[in-house]
N, C-alpha and C positions, 0 to 999 in steps of 0.2 A: 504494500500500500504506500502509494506517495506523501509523504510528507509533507505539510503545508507551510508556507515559508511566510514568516517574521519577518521583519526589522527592528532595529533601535535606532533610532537619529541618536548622529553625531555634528554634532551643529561648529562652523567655522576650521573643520577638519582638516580640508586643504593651508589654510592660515595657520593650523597649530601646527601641522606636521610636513609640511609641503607635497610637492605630488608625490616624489621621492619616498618618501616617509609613507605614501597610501599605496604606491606598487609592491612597497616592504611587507607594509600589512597585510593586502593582498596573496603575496607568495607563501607567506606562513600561514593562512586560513584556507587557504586552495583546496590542502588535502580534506578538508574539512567539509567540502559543499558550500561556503562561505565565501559571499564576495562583498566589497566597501562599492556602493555604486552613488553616481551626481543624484541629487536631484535636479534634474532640468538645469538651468543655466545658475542657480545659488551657490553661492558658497558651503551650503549645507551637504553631510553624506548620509549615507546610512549601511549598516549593517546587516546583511540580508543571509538569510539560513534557518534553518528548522530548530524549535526551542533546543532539540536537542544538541546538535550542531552546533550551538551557538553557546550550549554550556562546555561544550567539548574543547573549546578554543580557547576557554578560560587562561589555563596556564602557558599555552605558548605567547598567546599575546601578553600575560605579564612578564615573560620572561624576555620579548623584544624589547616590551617599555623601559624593565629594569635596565636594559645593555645603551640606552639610548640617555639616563639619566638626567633628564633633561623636565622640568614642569609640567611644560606643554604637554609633552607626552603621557603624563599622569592624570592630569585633566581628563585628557582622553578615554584614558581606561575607567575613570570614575564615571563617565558618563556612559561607558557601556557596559559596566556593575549596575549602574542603574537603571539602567534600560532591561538589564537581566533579571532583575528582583522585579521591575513590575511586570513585565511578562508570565514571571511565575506566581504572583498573585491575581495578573486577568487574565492571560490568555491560556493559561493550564487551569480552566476551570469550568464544572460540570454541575447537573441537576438533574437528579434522577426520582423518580416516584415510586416509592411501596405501595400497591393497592390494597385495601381490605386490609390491613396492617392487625386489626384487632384479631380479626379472624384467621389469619397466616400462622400466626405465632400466639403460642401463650404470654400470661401476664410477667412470668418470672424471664421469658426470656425477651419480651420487651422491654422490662427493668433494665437489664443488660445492654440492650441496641441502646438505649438513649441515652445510658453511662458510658458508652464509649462513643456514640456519634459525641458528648461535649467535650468528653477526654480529648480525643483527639482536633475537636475547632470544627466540625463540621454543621455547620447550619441548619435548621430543620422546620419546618413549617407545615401544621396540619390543614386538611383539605378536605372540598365535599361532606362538612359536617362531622367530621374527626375521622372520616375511615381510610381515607391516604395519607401517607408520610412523605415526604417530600423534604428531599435530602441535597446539600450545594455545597459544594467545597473544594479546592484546590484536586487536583489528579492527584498529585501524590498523596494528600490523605484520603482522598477514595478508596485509591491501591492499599492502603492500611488495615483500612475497615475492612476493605475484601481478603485478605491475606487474613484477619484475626478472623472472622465468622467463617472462612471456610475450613478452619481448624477444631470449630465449635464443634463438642459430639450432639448439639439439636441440629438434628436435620434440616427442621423449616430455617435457623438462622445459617447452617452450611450451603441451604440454597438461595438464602439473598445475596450471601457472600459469591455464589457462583455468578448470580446474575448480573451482579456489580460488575465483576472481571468482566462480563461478556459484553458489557455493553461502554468499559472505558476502553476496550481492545479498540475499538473503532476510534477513538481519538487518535491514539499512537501508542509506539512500544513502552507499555505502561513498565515494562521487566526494567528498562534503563534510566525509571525513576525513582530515586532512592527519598527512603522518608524515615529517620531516626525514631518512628514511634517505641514506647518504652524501654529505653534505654538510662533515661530518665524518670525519675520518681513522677508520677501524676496527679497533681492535685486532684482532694477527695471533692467529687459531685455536691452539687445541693440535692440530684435525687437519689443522693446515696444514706443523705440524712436524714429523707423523708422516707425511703426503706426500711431504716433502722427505726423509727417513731413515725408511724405513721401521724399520729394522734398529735405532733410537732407545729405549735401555731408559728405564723409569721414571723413574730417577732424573736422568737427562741432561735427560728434559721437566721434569721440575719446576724443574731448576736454569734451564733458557734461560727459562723461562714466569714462573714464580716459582708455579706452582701448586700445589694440593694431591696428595696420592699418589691418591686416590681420584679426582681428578680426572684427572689422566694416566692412570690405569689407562682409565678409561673411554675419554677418546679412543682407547687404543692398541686395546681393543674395538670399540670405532665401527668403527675403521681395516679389521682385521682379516674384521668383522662384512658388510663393505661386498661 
């Protein structure tokens, strides 16, 4: 499957680095699928290649800028660090629907999906009167949540885990996006509080959590909702 090609603007390129300096660029991203192309007649460039391609070049291009020691040249790299990081917050990102969520899975193992869809940062929004779940989050923590529930021994959450995979496959090679999930400690849920006490008013969660009211409200709906 073809891979859809990115840019980041790199604004006054030619100015910072001269042409010289962009056919340089150019040679060492080559192998890569990556090329620096004009926009039209401005001073401005851009960096052109597949998110992946584009993380892949990471370290030669820092190791051209290092040999060139020079400002300018750093500049340059800072603005395609950040062209990189926002790429990987919008344009590596997806939404997908659980249907009938209540009726898919039991209560104890919805407990579960909704302690790790927060553990991990993935957004979540119910639908058509509470019976969809409707899930948005970066690829690479999709690919997380899919990797953990198809380890699950509940079948119904080993096959949302499947279905996840099949359906971020179609984005791109989800295998060469790495996501450090638990490798670090995880901060404990608020519906992990309302598990352990159900009976847990508002104001009890906010003070163990240190949360907002709006925010314990919610989990205690989550909870409730479940």
């Amino acid at each position: 499957m073809m891979k859809p090609s990115i840019s980041i603007n790199l604004p006054s390129l030619a100015h910072k680095v001269t042409t010289a300096g962009i056919s340089e660029i150019n040679s060492v991203i080559a192998p890569y699928a990556c090329n620096v192309k004009r926009i039209r007649r401005s001073r401005n460039y851009v960096l052109v290649g597949s998110y992946n391609e584009l993380v892949s070049i990471k370290t030669e291009l820092a190791q051209l800028v290092n040999s060139k020691n020079c400002l300018k040249w750093q500049r340059v790299y800072q603005s395609f660090l950040a062209g990189l990081e926002q790429l990987s917050e919008e344009s590596e990102y997806a939404t997908f629907e659980i249907k009938n969520i209540a009726a898919l899975i039991g209560k104890t193992d919805r407990i579960f999906l909704l302690e790790k869809l927060t553990e991990i940062g993935i957004d979540t929004k119910r639908k058509a009167n509470q019976r969809h779940l409707e899930i948005s989050g970066a690829l690479t923590k999709l690919n997380a949540l899919q990797s953990i529930l198809q380890d699950m021994s509940s079948e119904p959450l080993a096959a949302i885990g499947k279905s996840i995979q099949k359906r971020l496959s179609k984005y791109h090679d989800i295998e060469e996006i790495g996501f450090d999930y638990g490798k670090t400690e995880q901060p404990r849920t608020l519906l992990s509080y309302v598990v352990e006490n159900p009976a847990i008013t508002v104001a009890e969660l906010c003070f163990k959590s240190n949360c907002s009211t709006a925010d314990a409200r919610k989990a205690l709906d989550d909870y409730f909702e479940l």
